[in-house]
Backbone as CSV, one residue per row, in Angstrom:
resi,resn,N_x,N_y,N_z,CA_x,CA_y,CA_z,C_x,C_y,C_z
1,UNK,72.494,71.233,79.608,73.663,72.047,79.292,74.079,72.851,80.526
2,UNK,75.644,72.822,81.256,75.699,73.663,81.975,76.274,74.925,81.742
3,UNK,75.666,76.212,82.271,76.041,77.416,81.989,76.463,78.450,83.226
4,UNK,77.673,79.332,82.869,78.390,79.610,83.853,78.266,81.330,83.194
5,UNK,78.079,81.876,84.599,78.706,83.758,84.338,79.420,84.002,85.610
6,UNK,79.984,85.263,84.883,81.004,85.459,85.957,79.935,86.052,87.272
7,UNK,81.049,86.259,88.014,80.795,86.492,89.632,81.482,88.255,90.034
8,UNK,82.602,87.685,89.792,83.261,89.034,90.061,84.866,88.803,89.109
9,UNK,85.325,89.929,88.597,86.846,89.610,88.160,87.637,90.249,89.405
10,UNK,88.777,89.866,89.328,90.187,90.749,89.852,91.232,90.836,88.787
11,UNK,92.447,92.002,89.243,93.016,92.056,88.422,94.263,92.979,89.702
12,UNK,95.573,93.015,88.768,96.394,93.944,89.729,96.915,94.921,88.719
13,UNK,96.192,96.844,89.229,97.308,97.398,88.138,98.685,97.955,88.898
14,UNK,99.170,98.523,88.166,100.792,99.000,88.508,100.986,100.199,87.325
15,UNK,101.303,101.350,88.185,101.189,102.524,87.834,102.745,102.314,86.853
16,UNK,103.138,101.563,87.137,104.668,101.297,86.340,104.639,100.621,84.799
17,UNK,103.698,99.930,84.978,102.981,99.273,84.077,102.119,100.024,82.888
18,UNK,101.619,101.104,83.307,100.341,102.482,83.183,99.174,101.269,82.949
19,UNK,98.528,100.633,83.655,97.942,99.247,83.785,97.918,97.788,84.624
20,UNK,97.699,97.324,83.788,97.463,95.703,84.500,98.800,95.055,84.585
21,UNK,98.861,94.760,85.856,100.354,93.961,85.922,100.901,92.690,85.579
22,UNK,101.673,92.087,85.087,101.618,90.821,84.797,102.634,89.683,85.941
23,UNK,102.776,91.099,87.016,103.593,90.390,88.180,103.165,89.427,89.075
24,UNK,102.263,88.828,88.663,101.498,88.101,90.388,100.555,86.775,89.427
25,UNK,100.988,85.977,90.172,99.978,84.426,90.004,98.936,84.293,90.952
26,UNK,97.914,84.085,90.728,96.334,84.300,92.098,96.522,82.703,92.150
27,UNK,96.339,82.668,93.852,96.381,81.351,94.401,95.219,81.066,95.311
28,UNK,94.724,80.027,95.139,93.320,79.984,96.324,93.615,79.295,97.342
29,UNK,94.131,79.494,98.586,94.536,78.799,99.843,93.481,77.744,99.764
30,UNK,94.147,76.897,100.173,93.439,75.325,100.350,92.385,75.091,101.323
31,UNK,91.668,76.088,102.548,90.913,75.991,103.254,89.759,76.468,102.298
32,UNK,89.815,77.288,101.347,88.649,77.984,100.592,88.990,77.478,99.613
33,UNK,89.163,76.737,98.742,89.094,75.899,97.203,87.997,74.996,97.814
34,UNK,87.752,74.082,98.994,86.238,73.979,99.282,85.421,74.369,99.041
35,UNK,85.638,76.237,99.489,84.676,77.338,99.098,84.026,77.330,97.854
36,UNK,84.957,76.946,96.770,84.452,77.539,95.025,83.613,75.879,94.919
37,UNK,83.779,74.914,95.240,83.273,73.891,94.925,81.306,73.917,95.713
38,UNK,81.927,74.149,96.702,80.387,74.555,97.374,79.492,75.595,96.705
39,UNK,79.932,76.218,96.214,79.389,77.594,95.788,79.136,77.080,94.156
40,UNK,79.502,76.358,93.754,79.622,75.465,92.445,80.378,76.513,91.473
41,UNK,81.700,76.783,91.627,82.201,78.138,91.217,83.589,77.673,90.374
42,UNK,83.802,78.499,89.307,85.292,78.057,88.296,85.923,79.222,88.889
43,UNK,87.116,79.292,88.957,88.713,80.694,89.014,89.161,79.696,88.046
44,UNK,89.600,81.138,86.468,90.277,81.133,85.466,90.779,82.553,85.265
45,UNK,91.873,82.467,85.087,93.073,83.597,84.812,93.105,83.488,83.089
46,UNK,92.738,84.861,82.989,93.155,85.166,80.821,93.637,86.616,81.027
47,UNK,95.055,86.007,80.098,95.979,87.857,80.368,95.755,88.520,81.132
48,UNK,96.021,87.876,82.567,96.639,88.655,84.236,95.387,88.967,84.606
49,UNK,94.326,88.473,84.339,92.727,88.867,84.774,92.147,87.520,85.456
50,UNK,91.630,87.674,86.831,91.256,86.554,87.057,89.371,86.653,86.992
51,UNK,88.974,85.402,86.836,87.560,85.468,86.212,87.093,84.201,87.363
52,UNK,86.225,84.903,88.344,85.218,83.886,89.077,84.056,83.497,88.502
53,UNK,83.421,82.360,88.252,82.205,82.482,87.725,81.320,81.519,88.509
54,UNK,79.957,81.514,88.562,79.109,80.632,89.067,78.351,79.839,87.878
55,UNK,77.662,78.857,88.342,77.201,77.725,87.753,75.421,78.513,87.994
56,UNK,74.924,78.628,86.622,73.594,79.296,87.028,72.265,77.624,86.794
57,UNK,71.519,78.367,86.998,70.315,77.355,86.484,69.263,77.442,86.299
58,UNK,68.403,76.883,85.899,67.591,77.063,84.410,66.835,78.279,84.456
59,UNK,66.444,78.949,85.385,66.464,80.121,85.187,67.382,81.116,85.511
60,UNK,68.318,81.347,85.398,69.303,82.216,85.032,69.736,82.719,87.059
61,UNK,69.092,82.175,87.857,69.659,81.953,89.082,70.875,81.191,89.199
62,UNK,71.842,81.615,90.260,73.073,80.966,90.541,72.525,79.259,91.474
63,UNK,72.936,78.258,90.607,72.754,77.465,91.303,72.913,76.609,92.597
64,UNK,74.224,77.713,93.623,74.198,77.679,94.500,75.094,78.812,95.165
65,UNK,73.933,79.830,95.503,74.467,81.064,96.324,75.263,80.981,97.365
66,UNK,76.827,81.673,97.028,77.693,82.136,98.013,76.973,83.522,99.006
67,UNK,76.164,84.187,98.284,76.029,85.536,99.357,76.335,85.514,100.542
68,UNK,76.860,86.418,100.954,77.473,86.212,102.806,78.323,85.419,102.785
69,UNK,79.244,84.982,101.935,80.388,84.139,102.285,81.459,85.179,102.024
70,UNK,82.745,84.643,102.643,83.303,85.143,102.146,84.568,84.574,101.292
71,UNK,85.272,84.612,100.377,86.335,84.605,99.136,87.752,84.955,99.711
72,UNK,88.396,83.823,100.206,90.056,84.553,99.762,90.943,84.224,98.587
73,UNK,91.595,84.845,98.231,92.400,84.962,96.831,93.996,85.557,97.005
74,UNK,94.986,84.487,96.850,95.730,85.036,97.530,97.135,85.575,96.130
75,UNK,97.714,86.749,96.181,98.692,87.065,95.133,99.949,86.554,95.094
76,UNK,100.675,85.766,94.178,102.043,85.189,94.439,102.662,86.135,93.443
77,UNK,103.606,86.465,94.154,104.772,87.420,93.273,105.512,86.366,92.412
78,UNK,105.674,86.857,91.038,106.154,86.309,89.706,107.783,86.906,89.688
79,UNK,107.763,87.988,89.952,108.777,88.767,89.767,109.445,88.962,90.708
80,UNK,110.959,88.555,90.877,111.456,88.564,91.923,112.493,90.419,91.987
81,UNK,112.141,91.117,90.759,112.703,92.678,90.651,111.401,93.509,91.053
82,UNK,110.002,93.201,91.729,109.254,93.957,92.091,109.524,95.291,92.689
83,UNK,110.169,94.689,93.495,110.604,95.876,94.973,110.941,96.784,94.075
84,UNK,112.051,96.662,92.854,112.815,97.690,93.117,112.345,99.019,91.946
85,UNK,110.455,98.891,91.774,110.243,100.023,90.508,108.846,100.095,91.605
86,UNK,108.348,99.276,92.825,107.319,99.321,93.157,107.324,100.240,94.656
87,UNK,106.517,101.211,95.116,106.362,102.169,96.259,105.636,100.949,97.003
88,UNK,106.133,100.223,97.837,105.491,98.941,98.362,104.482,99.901,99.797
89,UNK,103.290,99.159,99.918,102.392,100.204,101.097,102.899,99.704,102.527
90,UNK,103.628,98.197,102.505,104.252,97.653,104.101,105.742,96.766,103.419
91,UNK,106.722,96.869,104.411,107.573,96.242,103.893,107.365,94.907,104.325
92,UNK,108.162,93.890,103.507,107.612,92.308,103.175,107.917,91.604,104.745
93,UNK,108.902,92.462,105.523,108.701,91.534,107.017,107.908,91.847,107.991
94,UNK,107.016,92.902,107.683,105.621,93.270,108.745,104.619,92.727,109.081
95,UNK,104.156,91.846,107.772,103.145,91.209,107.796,102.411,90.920,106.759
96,UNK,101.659,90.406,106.353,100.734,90.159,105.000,99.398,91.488,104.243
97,UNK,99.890,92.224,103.423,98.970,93.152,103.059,97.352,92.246,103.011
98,UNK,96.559,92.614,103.368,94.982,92.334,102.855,94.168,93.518,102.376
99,UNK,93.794,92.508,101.505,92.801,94.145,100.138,91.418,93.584,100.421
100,UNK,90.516,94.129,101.135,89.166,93.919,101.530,88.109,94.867,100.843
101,UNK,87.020,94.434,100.520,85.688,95.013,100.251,84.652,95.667,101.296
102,UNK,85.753,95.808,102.507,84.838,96.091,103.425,84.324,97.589,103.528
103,UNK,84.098,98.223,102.440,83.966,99.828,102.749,82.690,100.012,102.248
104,UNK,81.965,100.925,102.490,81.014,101.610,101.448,80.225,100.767,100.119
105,UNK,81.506,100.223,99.817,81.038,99.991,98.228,81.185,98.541,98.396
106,UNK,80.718,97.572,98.059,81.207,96.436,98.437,81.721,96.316,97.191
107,UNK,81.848,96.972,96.134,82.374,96.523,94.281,83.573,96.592,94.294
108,UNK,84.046,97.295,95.474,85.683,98.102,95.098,86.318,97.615,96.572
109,UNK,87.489,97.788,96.495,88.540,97.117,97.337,89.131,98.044,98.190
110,UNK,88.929,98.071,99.468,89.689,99.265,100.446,91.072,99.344,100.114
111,UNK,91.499,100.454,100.465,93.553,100.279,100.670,93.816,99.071,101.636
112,UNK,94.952,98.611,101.706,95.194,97.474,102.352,95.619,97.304,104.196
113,UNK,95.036,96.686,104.817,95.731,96.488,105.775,96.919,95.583,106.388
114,UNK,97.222,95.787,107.754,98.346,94.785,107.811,97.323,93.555,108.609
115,UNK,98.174,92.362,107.995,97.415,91.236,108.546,98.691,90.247,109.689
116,UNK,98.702,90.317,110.921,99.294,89.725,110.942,99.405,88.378,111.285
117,UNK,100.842,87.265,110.581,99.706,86.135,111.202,101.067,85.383,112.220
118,UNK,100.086,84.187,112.866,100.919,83.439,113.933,100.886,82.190,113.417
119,UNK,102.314,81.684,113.306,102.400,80.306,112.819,102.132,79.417,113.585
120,UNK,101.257,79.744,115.030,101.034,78.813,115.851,99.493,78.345,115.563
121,UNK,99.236,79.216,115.199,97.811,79.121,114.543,97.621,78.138,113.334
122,UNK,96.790,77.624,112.727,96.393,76.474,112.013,95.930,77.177,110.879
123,UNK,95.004,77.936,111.034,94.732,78.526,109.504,95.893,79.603,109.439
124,UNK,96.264,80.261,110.255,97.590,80.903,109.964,98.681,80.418,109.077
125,UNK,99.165,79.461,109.865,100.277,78.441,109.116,100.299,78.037,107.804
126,UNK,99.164,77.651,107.541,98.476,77.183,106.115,98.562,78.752,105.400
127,UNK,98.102,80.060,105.717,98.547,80.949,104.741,100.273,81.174,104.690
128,UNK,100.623,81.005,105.406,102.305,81.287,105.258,102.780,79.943,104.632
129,UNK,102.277,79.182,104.834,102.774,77.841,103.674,102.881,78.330,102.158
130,UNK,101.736,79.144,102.407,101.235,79.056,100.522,101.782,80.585,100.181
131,UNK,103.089,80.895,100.760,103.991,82.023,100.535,104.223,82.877,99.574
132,UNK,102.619,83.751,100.084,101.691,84.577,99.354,102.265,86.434,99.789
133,UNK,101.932,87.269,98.669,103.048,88.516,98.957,101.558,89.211,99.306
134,UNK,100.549,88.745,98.996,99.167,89.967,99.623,98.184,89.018,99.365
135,UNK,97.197,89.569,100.318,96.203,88.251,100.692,94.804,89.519,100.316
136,UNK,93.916,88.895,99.285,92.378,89.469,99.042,90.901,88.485,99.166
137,UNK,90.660,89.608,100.277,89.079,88.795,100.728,88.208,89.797,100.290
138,UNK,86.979,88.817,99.347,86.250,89.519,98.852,84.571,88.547,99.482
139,UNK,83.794,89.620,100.164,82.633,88.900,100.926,81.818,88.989,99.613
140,UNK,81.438,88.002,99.526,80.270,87.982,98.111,79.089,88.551,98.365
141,UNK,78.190,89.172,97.637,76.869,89.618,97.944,75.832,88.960,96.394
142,UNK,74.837,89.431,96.781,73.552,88.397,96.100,74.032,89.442,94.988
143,UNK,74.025,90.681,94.825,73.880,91.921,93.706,75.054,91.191,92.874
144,UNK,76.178,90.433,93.410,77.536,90.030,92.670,76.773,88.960,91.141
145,UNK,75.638,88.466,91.716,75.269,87.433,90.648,74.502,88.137,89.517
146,UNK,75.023,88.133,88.585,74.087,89.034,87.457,74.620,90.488,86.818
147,UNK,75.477,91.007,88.253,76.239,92.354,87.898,77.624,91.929,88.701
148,UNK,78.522,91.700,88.028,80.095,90.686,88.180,80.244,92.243,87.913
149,UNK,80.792,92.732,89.513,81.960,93.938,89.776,83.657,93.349,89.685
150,UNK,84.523,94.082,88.688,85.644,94.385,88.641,86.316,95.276,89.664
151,UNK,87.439,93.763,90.636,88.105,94.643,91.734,89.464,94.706,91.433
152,UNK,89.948,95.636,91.927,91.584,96.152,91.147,92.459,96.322,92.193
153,UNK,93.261,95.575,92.617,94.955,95.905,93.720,95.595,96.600,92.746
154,UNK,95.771,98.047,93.546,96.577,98.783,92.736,97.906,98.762,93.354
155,UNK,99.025,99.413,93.026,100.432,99.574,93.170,100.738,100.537,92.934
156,UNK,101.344,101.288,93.035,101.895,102.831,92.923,103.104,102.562,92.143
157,UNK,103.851,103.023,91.435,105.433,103.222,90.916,106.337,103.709,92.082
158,UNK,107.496,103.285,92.303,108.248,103.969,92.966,109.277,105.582,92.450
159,UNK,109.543,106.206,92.947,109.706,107.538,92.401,111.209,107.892,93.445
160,UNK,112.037,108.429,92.464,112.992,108.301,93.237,114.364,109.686,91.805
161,UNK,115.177,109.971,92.256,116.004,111.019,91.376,116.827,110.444,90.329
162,UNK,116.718,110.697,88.943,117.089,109.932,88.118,118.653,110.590,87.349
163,UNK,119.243,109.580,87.576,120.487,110.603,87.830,121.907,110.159,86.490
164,UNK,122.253,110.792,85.919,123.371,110.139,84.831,124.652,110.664,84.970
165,UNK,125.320,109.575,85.194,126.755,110.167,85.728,127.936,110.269,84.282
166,UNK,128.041,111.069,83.526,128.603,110.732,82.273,130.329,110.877,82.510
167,UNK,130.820,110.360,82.033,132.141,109.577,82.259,132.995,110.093,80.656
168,UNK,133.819,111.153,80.253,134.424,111.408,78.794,135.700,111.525,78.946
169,UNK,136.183,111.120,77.715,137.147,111.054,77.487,137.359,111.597,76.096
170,UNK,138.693,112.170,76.090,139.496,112.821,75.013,138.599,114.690,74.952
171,UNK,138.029,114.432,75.870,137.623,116.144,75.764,137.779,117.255,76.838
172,UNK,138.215,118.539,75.880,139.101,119.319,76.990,138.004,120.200,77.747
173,UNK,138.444,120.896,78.909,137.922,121.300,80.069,136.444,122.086,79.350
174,UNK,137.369,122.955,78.166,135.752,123.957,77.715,134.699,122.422,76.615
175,UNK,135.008,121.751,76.071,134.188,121.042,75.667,133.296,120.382,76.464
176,UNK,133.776,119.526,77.561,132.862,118.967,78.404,132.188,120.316,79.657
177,UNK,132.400,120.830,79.802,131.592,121.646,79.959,130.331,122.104,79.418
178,UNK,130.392,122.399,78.442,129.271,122.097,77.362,128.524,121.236,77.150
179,UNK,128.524,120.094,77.920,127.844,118.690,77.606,126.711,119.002,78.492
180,UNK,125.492,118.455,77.934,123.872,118.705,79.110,123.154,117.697,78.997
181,UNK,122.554,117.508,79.878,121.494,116.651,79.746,120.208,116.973,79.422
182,UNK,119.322,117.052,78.840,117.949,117.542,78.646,116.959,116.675,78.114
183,UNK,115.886,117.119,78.283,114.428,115.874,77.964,114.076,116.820,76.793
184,UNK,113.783,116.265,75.265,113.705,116.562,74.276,112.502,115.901,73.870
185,UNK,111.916,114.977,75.085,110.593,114.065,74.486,109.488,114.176,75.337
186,UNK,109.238,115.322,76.379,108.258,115.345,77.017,106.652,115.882,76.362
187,UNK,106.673,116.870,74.854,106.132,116.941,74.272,105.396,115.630,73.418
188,UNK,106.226,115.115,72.795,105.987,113.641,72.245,105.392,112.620,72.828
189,UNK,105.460,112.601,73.933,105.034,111.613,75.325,104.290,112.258,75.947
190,UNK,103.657,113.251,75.569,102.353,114.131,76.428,103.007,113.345,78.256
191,UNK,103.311,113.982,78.638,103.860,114.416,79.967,105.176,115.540,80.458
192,UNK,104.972,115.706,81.351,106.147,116.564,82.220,107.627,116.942,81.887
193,UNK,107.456,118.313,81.648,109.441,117.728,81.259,110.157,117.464,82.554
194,UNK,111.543,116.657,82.398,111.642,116.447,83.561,113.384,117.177,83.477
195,UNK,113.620,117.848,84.123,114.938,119.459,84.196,115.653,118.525,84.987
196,UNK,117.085,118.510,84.340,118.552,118.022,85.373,119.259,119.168,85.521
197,UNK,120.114,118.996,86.707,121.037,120.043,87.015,122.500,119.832,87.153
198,UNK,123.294,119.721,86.856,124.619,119.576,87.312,125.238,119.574,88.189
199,UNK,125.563,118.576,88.433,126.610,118.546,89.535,128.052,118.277,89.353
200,UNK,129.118,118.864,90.215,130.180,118.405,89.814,130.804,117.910,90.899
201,UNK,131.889,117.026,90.652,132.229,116.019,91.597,132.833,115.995,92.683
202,UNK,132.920,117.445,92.929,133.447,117.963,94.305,132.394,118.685,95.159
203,UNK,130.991,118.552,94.206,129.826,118.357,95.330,129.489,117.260,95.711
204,UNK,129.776,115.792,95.025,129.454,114.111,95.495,129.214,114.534,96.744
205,UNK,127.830,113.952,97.449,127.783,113.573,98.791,127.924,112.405,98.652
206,UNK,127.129,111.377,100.007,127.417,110.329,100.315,126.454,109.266,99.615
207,UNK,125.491,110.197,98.867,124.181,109.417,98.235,124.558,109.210,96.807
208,UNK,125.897,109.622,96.394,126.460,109.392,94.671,127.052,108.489,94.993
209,UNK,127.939,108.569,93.709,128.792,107.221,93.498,129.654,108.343,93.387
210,UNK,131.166,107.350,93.957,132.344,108.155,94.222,132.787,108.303,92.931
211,UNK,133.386,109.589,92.313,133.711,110.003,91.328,135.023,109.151,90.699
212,UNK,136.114,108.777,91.716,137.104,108.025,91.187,137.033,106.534,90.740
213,UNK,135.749,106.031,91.573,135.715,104.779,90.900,134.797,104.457,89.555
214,UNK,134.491,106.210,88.994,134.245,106.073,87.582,134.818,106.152,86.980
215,UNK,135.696,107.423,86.658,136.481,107.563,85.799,138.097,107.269,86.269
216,UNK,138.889,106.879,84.534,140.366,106.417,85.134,141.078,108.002,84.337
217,UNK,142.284,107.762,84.631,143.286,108.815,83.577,143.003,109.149,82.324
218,UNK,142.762,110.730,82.228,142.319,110.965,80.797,140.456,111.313,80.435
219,UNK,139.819,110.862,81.891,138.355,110.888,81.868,138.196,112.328,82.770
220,UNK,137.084,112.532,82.631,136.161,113.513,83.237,134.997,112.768,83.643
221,UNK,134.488,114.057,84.996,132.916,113.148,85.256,132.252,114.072,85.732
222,UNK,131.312,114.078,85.324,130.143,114.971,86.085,128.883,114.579,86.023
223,UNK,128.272,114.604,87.398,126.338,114.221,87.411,125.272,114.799,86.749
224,UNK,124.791,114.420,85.928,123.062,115.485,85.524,122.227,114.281,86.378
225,UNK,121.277,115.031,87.598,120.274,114.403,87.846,119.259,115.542,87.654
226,UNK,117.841,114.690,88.297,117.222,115.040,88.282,116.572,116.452,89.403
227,UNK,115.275,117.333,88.826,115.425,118.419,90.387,114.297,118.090,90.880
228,UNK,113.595,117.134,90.226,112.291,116.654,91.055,112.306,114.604,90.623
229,UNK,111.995,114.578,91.960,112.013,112.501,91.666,110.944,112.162,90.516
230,UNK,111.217,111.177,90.064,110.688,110.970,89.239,110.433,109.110,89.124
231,UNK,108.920,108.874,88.951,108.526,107.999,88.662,109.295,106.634,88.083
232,UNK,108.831,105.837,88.470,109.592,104.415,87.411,108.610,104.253,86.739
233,UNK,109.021,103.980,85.207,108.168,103.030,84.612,108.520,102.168,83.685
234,UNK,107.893,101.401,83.271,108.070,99.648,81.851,108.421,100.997,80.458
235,UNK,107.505,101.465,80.227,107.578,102.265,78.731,108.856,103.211,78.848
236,UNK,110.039,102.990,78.404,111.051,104.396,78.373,110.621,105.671,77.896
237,UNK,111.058,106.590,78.572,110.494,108.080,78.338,111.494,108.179,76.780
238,UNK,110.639,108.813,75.827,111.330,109.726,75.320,111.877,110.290,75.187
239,UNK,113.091,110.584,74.246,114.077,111.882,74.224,114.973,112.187,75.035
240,UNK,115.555,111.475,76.415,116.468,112.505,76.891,117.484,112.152,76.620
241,UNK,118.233,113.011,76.048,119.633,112.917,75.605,120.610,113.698,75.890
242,UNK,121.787,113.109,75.199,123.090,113.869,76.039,123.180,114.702,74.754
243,UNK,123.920,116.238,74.965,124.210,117.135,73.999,125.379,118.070,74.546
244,UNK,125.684,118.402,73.048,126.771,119.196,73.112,127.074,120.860,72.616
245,UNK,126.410,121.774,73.044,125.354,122.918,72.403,124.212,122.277,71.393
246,UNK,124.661,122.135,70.229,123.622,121.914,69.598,123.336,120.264,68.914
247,UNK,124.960,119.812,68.914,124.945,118.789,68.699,124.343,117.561,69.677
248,UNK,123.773,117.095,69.489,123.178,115.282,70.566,124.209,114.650,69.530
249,UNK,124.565,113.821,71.310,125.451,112.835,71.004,124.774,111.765,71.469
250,UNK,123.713,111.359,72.412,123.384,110.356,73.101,121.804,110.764,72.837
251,UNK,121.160,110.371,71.480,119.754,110.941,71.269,118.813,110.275,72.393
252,UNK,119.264,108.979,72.451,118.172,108.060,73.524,119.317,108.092,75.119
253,UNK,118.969,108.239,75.982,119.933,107.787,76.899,119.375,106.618,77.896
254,UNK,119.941,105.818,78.082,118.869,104.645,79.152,118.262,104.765,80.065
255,UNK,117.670,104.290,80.392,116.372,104.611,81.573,116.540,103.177,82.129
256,UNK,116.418,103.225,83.662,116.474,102.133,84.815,115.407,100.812,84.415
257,UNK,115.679,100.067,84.004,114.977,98.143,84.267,114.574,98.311,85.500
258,UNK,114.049,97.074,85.151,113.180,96.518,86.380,114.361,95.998,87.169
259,UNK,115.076,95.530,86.793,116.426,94.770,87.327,116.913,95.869,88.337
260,UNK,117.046,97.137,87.739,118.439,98.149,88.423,117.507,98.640,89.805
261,UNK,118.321,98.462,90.721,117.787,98.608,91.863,117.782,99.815,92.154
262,UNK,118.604,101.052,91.670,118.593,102.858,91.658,118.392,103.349,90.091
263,UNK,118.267,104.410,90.142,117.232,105.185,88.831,119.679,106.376,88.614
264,UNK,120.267,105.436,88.781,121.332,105.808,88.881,122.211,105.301,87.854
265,UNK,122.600,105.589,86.275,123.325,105.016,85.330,124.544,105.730,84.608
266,UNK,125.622,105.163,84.197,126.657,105.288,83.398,126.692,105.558,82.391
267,UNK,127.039,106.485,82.089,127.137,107.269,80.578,128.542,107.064,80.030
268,UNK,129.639,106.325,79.243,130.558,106.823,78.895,130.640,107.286,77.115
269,UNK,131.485,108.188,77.136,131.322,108.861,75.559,132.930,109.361,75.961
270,UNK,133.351,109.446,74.059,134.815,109.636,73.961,134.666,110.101,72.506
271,UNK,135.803,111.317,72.153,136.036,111.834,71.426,137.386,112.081,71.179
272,UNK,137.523,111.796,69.743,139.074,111.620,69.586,139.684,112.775,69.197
C-alpha cells in the first residue's frame, strides 16, 4: 500500500480578502517538477491551499529525502483586477517578487525580495516563459517530514480615500445642504468608524472629478470623502448611508469592486 503525508502546505492571504486568497494558480516551473518526482512527492491544490506531500515507507520514514533541496513554486495571477484593491510590495515591471524561507525560522516565509531575471540566461528564460507574478522557494529540511509547516504569501489591501460624489436633483439650496454622509455600521461590523467631510465644488482640486461633468441643469453636487484612507476590502462595510437630518435616503451606499480602479463613486438621488 502506498502512503503519503504532507511535507509542507502554502497558501496566499489577502488582507482584502480578511484571509486566503483565491487570486493565484501555483505553478511548478519545469526545471523542478523533476524535483517532486525525485523526492517521490504529489502538489495538490484544495480551496486555494496547496498541499506537498511525500511518499513515506514502511516505517513511517520519507521514502526519499528532499532535505537540503530546494522547492520552487511559482504564483500565477487569476485575476486580472488584482492591482487595483492590492498595496503591491514591487511594481510588476521591476522584477519578479521571491518569498524565501531563508530567515530564522525556516517554517515561515521572509518578506519578499526583488529577483531579477535575464532572458539571456536559460533558467531565467524558462521562468519568464511560465509568466509567473511571484516566485516561492522553499529549502526543505529533514524537521519538514513528520511536522508539515504552513507557509503564507501575504498581501496587504490597498488603502486609499473613499469618496462619494452625490449628484441631486429637484432639491433646493437649504435641502441639499442637509444631505450627509455617515457610517451607521461601524458598531455592527466591530471596526472603526470611518468620518466624511464635505466638500464643495469650488474646492475640486485636480485629484476629483470635475464637478460639471457630473451634474447637468437642475442638479447639484457635492463630495463626502473620507478624513482618513481607508482600506479595500471583498466584504462591504456596513451602514454608510446617505441622510437627510434624520431621514436616510441611501441606507446602503456602494462600496468600490474589485473592478473599480478608485475607491471614487456616483451617487445620484432626486426628489420631486
Amino acid at each position: 500500500m502506498i502512503e503519503f503525508a504532507p511535507l509542507f502546505t502554502l497558501e496566499v492571504e489577502h488582507a482584502y480578502y480578511g484571509g486566503r486568497c483565491p487570486d493565484f494558480e501555483f505553478a511548478i516551473p519545469a526545471p523542478r517538477a523533476r524535483l517532486l518526482a525525485r523526492g517521490r512527492l504529489l502538489a495538490r491544490k484544495h480551496e486555494d491551499r496547496l498541499t506537498v506531500l511525500y511518499e513515506k515507507g514502511e516505517g513511517g520514514e520519507p521514502l526519499a529525502s528532499l532535505a537540503g533541496a530546494t522547492l520552487q513554486l511559482g504564483l500565477r495571477l487569476a485575476n486580472p483586477h488584482f492591482s487595483n484593491f492590492t498595496a503591491l510590495p514591487f511594481t510588476p515591471d521591476e522584477g519578479l517578487p521571491l518569498f524565501r524561507n531563508a530567515g530564522a525560522d525556516p517554517a515561515a516565509l521572509q518578506a519578499p525580495v526583488l529577483l531579477l531575471l535575464d532572458p539571456a540566461d536559460a533558467a531565467d528564460a524558462q521562468l519568464l516563459r511560465e509568466v509567473l507574478f511571484a516566485l516561492v522557494e522553499i529549502e526543505l529540511r529533514a524537521a519538514f517530514y513528520g511536522a508539515a509547516p504552513a507557509f503564507r504569501v501575504p498581501f496587504a489591501a490597498r488603502t486609499e480615500t473613499l469618496s462619494y460624489y452625490v449628484v441631486a436633483r429637484g432639491y433646493t439650496a437649504s435641502q441639499f445642504n442637509q444631505l450627509e454622509v455617515s457610517d451607521a455600521g461601524f458598531g455592527a461590523d466591530g471596526r472603526a468608524q470611518i468620518h466624511f467631510e464635505r466638500v464643495a465644488p469650488s474646492a475640486f482640486t485636480a485629484a476629483e472629478l470635475p464637478a460639471a461633468l457630473l451634474g447637468g441643469t437642475g442638479t447639484r453636487v457635492t463630495l463626502f470623502r473620507s478624513q482618513a484612507a481607508v482600506a479595500r476590502q471583498h466584504r462591504a462595510r456596513k451602514g454608510i448611508q446617505l441622510a437627510r437630518n434624520t431621514e436616510v435616503i441611501v441606507p446602503q451606499l456602494p462600496q468600490p469592486g474589485a473592478a473599480a480602479a478608485t475607491a471614487s463613486l456616483v451617487v445620484h438621488v432626486s426628489k420631486s
